[in-house]
C-alpha positions as CSV (number, residue, x, y, z in Angstrom):
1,X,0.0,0.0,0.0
2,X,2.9,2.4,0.9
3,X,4.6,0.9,-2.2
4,X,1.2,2.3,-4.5
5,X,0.7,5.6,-2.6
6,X,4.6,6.3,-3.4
7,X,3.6,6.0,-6.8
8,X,0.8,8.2,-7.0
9,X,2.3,10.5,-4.6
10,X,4.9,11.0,-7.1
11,X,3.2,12.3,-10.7
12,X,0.8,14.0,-8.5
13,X,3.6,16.3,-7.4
14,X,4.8,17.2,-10.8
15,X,0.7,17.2,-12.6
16,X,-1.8,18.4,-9.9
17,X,-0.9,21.6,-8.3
18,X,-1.3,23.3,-12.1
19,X,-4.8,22.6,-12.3
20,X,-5.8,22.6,-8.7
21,X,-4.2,26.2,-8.1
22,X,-6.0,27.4,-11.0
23,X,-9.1,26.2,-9.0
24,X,-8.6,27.4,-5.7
25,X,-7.1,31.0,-7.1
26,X,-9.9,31.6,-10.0
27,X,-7.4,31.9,-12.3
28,X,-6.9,31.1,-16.2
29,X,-5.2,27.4,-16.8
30,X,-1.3,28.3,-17.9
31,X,2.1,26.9,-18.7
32,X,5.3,27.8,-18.1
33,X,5.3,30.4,-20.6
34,X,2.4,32.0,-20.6
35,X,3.0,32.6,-17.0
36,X,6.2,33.8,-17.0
37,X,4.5,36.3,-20.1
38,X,1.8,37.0,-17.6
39,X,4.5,37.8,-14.8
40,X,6.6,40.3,-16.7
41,X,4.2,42.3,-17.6
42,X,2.5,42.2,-14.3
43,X,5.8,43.5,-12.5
44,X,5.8,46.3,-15.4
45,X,2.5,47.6,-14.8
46,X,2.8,47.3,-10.7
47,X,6.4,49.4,-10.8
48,X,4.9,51.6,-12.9
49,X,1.9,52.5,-10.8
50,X,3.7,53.7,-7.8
51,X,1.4,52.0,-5.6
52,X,2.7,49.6,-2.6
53,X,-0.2,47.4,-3.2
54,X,-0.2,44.8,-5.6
55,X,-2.0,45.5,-9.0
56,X,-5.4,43.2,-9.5
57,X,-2.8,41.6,-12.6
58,X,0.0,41.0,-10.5
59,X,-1.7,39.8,-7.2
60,X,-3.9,37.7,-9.4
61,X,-0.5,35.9,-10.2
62,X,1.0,36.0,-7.0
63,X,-2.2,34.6,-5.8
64,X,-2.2,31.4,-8.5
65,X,1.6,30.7,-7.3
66,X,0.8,30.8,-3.8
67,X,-1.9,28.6,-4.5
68,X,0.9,26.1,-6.2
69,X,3.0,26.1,-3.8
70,X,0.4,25.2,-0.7
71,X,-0.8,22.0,-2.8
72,X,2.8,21.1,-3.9
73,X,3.9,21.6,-0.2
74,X,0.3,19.5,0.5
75,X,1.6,16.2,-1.6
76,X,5.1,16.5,-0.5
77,X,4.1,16.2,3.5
78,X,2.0,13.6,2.7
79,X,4.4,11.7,0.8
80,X,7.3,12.4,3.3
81,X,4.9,10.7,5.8
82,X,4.6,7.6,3.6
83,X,8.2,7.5,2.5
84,X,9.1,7.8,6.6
85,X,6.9,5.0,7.1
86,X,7.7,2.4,4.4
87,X,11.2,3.3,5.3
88,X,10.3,2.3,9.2
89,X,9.2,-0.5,7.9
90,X,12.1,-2.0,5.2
91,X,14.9,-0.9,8.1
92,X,13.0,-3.1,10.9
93,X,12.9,-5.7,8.4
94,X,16.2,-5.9,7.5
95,X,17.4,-5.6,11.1
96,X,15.1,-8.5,11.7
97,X,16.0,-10.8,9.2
98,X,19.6,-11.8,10.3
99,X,19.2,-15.4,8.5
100,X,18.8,-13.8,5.1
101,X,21.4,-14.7,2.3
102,X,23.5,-11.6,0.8
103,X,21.7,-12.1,-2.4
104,X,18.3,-11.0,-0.6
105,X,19.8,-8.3,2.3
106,X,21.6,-6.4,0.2
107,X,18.4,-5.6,-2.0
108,X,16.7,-5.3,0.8
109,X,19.3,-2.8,2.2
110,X,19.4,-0.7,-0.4
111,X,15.5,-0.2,-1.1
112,X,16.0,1.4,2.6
113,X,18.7,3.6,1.8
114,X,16.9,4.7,-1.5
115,X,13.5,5.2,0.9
116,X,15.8,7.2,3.3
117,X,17.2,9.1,0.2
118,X,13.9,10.4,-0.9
119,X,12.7,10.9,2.6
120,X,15.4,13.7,2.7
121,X,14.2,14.9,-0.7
122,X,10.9,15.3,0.1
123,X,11.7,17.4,3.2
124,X,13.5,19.4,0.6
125,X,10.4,19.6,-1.1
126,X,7.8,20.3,1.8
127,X,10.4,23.4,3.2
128,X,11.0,24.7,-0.6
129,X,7.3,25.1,-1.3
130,X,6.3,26.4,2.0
131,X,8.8,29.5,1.3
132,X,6.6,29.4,-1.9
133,X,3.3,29.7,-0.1
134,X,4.4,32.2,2.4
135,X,6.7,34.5,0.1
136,X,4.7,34.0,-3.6
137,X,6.0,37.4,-4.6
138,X,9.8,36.4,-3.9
139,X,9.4,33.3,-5.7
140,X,7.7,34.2,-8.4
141,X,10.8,36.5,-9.3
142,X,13.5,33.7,-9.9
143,X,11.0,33.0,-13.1
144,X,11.7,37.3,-14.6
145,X,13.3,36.2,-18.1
146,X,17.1,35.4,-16.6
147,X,18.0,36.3,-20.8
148,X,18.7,39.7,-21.3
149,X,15.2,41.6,-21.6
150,X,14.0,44.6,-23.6
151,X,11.7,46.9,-23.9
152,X,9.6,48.0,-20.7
153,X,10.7,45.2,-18.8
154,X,14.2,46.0,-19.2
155,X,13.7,49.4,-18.4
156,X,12.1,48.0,-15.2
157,X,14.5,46.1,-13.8
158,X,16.9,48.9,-14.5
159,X,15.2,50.9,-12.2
160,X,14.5,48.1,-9.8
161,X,18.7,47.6,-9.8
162,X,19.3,51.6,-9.1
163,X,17.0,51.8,-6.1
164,X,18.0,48.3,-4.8
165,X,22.2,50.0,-5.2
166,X,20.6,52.7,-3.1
167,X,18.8,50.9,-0.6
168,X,17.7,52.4,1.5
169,X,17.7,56.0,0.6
170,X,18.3,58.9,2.9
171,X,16.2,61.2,1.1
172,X,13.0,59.0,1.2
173,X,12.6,58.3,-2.4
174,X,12.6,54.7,-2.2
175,X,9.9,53.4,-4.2
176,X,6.6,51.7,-2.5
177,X,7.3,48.8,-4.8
178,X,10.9,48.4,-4.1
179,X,10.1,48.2,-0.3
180,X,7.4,45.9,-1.2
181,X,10.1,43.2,-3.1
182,X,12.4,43.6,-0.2
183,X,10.3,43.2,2.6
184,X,9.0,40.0,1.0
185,X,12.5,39.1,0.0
186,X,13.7,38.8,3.6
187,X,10.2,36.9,4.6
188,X,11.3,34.4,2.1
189,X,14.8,33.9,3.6
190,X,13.6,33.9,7.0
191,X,10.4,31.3,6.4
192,X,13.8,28.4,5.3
193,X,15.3,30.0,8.0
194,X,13.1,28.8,10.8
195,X,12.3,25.7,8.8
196,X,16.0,24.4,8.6
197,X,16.2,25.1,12.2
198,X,13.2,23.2,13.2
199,X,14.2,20.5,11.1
200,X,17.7,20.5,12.5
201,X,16.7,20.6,16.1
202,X,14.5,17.5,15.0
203,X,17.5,15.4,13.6
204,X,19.4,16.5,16.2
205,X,17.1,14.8,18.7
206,X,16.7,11.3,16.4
207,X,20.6,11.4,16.4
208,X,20.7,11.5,20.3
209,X,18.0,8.8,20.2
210,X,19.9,6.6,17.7
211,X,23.1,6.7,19.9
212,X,21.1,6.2,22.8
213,X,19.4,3.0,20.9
214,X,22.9,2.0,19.7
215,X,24.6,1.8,23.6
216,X,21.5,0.0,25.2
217,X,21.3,-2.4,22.0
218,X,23.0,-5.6,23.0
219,X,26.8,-6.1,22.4
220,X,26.0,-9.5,20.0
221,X,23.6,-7.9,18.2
222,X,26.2,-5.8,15.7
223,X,23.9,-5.1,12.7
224,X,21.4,-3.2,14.7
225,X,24.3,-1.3,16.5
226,X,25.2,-0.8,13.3
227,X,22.6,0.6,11.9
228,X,21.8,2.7,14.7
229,X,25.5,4.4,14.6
230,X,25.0,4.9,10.7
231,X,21.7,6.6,11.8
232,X,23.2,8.5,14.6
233,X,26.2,10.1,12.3
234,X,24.4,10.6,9.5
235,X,21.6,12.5,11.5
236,X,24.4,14.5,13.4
237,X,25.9,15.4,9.8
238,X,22.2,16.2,8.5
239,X,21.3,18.8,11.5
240,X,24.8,20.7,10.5
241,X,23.8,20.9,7.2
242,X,20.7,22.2,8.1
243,X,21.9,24.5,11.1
244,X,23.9,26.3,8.4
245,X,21.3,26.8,6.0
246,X,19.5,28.5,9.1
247,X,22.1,30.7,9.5
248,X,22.8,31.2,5.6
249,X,19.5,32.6,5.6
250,X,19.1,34.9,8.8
251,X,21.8,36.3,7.5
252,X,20.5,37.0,4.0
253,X,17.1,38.3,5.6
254,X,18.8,41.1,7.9
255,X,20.3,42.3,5.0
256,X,17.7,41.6,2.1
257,X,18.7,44.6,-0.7
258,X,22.2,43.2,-1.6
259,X,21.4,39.5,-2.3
260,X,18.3,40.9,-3.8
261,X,20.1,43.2,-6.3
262,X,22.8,40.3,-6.8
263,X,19.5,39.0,-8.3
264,X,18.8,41.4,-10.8
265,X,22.1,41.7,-11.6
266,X,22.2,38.3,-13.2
267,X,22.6,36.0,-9.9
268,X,20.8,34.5,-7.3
């Protein structure tokens, strides 16, 4: 059963949030293209209103992504729940089944390394979208045309890199929209931010557990101790990782203008 819902977990990642967020938002169906089309000259129209509030074109757009992003973050939970629990599963069975030839533990073996594997992907996927959901208007500007634009756009983001060199100005002549990108830009560094901490401070805990496991497992028993060591390093290497994505990030989100303008400069 875990096996099946994997399965359909999986396309229904890549195929359903398109449709569904055009449900839930009341927006047009699109591709790729069109909405990348539909974002450009959205972000035109907005910076050239001189209004902090979103334009009806633009929040319509920022409402459809946000929309993606809660049901992608929606199907990679769930699937992170079954992946954790067939995974559960395959380890306790190979830890149980010390009589089984080479030929049928390693297999066994490896489909719970490749479980684990895309256990960690999914987390990936679950903290990825949710900055989606929470910072739409953030995410929605790694799709901007990375080729070299023209015409109003590139006139835009010409603007957009002058006031971001001169953040924040003295004299007060910041744009509303500017402050608008930026404030959202550092919401969508700190949203990973407390997310890769959370999820470090979790591992962190599983890797104490494992260790714990491993000392009061007995001393004949060397696969489990084994396993639980592998568990307990690779969790205590897992929770760095993650601890310095945390800190990556705060750091990015105090200072928002310069990794934003690196942005529209050509980087990211």
């Amino acid at each position: 059963m875990l096996v099946a819902l994997t399965a359909g977990l999986v396309p229904a990642f890549v195929f359903a949030p398109g449709p569904l967020a055009t449900n839930m938002s009341s927006s047009e169906s699109v591709d790729q293209r069109h909405l990348i089309d539909l974002l450009s000259a959205s972000f035109v129209d907005y910076w050239n209103s001189g209004e902090q509030s979103l334009t009806p074109d633009l929040k319509q757009v920022v409402d459809y992504w946000r929309c993606f992003h809660v049901v992608k973050a929606l199907i990679a939970a769930t699937l992170l729940a079954v992946l954790i629990a067939l995974g559960v599963l395959l380890w306790k069975a190979f830890v149980r089944a010390r009589g089984l030839t080479a030929g049928r533990g390693v297999p066994l073996a490896t489909a719970s390394t490749v479980v684990t594997a895309l256990s960690m992907v999914s987390l990936a996927a679950v903290m990825a979208n949710i900055q989606g959901a929470l910072a739409p208007l953030s995410s929605l500007l790694t799709m901007l045309p990375q080729h070299p634009p023209h015409g109003a756009l590139a006139d835009t983001l010409g603007q957009v890199r002058q006031h971001l060199a001169d953040y924040p100005n003295a004299d007060g002549r910041t744009p509303p929209a500017v402050e608008v990108i930026v404030s959202d830009f550092s919401r969508y560094h700190v949203v990973i931010a407390v997310a890769a901490l959370t999820v470090a401070v979790v591992i962190t805990g599983l890797s104490v557990l494992s260790w714990r496991m491993s000392s009061r497992t007995e001393a004949s028993d060397r696969r489990t101790r084994r396993i639980f060591r592998c568990f307990g390093l690779l969790s205590a290497l897992a929770s760095l990782t993650f601890a310095v994505l945390a800190v990556a990030n705060v750091s990015t989100a105090t200072e928002p203008a310069p990794a934003l303008l690196g942005y529209f400069r050509g980087g990211w």
